[in-house]
N, C-alpha and C positions, 0 to 999 in steps of 0.2 A: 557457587554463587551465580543465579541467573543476571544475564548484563541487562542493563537499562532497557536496552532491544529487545529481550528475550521475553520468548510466551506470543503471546498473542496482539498484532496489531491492529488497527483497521486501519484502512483508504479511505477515509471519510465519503461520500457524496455531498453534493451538493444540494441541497433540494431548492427547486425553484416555486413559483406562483404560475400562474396559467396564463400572467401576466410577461414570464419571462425574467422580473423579477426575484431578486434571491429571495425564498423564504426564510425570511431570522427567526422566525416561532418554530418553524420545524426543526433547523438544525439545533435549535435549541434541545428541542424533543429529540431530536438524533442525540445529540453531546452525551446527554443524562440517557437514556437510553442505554448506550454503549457505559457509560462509567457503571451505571447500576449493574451493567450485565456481567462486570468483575474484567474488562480487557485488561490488558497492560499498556497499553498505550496507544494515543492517537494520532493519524497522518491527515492533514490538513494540505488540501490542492493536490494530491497524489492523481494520477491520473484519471481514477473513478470519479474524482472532485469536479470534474470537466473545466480545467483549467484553461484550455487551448480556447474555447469561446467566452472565457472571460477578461473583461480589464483589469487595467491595474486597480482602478480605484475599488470595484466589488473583492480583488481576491486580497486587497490589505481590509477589507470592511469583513471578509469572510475570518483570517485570521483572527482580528483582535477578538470577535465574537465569539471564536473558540474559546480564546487564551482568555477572558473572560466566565465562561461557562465553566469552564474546565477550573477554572481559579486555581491552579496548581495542583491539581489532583492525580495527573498521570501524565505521565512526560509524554511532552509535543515535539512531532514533527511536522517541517513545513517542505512543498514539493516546490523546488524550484531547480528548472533545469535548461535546456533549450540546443539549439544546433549552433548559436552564437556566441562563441566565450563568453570574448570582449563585453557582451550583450547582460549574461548572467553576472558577473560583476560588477559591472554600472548598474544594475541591477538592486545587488546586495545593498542599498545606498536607501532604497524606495519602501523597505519595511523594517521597524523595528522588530528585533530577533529578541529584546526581553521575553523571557520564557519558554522559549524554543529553545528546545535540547539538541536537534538537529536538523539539516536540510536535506531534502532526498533530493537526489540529484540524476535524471536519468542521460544515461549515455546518450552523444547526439544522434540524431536521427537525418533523415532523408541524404546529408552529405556523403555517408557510408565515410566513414573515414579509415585509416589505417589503425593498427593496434598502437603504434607510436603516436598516430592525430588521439586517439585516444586519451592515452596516458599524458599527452602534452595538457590537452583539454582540463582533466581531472587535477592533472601537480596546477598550470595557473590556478582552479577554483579554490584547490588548499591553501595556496598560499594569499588568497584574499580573503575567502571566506568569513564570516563570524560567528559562526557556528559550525561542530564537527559535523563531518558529511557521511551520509549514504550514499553508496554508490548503487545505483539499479542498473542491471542488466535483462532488457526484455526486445527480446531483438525480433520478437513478434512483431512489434509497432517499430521500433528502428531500424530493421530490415540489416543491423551490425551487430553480429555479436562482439561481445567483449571476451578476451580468452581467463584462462586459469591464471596463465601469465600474465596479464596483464592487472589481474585485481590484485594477487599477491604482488605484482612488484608497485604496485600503490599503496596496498597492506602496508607491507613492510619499511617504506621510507617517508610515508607521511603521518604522524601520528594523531594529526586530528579528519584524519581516514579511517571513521572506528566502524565500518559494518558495510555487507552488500544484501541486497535485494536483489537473489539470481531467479528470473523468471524464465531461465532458456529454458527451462524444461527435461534438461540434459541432465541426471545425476551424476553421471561418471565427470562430465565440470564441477558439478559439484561438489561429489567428493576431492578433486585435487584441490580446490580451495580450501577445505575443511584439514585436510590433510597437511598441510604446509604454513597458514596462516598464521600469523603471530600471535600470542597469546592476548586473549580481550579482545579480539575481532571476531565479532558477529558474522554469522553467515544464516540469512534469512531469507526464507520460501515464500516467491513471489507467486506461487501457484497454488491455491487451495486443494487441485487435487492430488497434489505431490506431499503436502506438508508429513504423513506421518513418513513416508521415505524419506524424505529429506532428514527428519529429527531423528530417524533410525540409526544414520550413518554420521551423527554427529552436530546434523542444523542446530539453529539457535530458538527457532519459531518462526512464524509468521506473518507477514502483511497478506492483509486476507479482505477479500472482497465480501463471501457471505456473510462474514461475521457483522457487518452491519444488521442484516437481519436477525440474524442467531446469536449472537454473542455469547450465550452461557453453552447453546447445545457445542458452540466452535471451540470455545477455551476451553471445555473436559474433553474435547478431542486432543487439544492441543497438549492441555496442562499433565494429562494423563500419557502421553506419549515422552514428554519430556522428563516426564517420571518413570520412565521406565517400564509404563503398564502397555503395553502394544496390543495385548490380548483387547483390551476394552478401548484405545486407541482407533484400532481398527475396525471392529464392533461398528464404533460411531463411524467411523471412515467410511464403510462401504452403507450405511443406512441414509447416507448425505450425496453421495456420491448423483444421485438420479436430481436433486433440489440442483447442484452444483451447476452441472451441464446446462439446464433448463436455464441460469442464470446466465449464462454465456452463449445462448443457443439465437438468440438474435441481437445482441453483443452487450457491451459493459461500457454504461450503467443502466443502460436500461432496463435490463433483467434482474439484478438489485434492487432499484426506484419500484418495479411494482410489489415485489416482496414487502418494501417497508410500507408500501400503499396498504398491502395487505392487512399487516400488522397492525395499522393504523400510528405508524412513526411520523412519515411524513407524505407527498405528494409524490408521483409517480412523473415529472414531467420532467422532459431532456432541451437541450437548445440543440435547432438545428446544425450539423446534417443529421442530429442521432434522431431518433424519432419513439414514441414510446413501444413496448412491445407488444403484438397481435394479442387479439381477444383470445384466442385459442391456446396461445404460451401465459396469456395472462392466467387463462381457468388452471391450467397447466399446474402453474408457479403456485395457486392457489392449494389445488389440491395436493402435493408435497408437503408445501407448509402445514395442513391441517392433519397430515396425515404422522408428523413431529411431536403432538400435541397429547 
């Protein structure tokens, strides 16, 4: 039985106006987009959401408009995380969690803390929480990674600790999570170019940043590997593989944003410092996608 988590997730973006502005017409157009495209579920303010330049009052107006659109049609995740426990807790106070299944939660960042500040960090959030947690590991942007040890000994003693999002990149991490985890703990590829590795050695699926744009070409990559078909898995894996990089190649979200521009989903426009991506990666990203088609 695939878990709640399992298959295919997206990072939602945000899409804004040129105003700066959240677009509510576009994410609308994103919401339905993605639900038609068959995901398994959506992540609301994940990092691609561009959380970090937004307030509180846009990212509780961005939620409900999700959880709205979505009107219960695929379980919701909301990103909330920070380098300030204390902070994420008083926190949990400021948005209604009706209909959210769970909070992703990323490990904190710039403090670097120990694998114990860690694990301190995580058991308070459990035990306030109200909603079961994702734990993310992406030590790209937190500059800490989180060990094997550390997710299983949260795995294993908090049980509304149900899944991680490992972005380190590292599969032999990964497999010792996958290895030892308790049963019904998700273990989810926080990197689109790793996901059929990951699923090979036992992942659960993905939080994925293309699949905003792709949605159906990403979930028969995904749903097909989870099913045991790697031949045609991989197939799709290396035919995506050139779109991927280009999406990342002058960073995230920006590289996403013109794809759905592309597609004609939503607007293409980032809040500073991100900036949108070069004419040249634009034609780029262009030709890719038409070359999918």
């Amino acid at each position: 039985m695939q878990h709640k988590f399992g298959g295919l997730g997206i990072a939602m973006v945000t899409p804004f106006l040129i105003s700066g502005n959240v677009d509510f017409d576009g994410l609308t157009a994103l919401t339905n987009h993605l639900i038609d495209g068959e995901v398994d579920f959506l992540v609301v303010q994940g990092t691609t959401g561009e959380p970090a330049t937004m307030s509180l009052s846009e990212k509780q107006a961005v939620l409900e408009h999700v959880k709205k659109v979505n009107a219960g049609r695929l379980p919701l995740v909301f990103g909330q995380g920070g380098n300030n426990t204390q902070a994420i807790i008083d926190g949990y106070q400021d948005f209604d969690f009706t209909g959210v299944d769970a909070i992703l939660s990323a490990s904190p960042y710039y403090n670097k803390p120990t694998q114990e500040g860690i694990y301190q960090h995580y058991k308070a959030l459990a035990e306030n929480s109200p909603a079961d947690i994702i734990l993310y590991n992406v030590p790209g942007r937190t500059a800490s990674n989180m060990s094997a040890e550390t997710t299983l000994r949260l795995a294993h003693e908090f049980d509304n600790i149900i899944a991680v999002k490992e972005a380190s990149g590292d599969l032999g991490q990964v497999g010792q999570i996958i290895k030892s985890k308790p049963a019904g703990f998700a273990v989810i590829s926080g990197d689109d170019p790793l996901v059929t590795p990951h699923i090979s050695i036992g992942g659960d699926g993905v939080i994925s940043v293309i699949g905003n744009a792709i949605p159906k070409d990403f979930g028969t990559l995904t749903h097909n590997a989870m099913n045991g078909d790697y031949k045609s898995a991989s197939a799709m894996h290396l035919r995506l593989l050139d779109l991927i990089d280009l999406l990342f190649v002058e960073g995230n979200p920006a590289g996403i944003k013109s794809a759905l521009k592309t597609k004609g989903v939503c607007g293409d426009y980032v809040r500073l410092p991100l900036v949108r991506v070069s004419d040249a990666t634009k034609e780029a990203i262009r030709s890719e996608l038409e070359g999918l088609q």
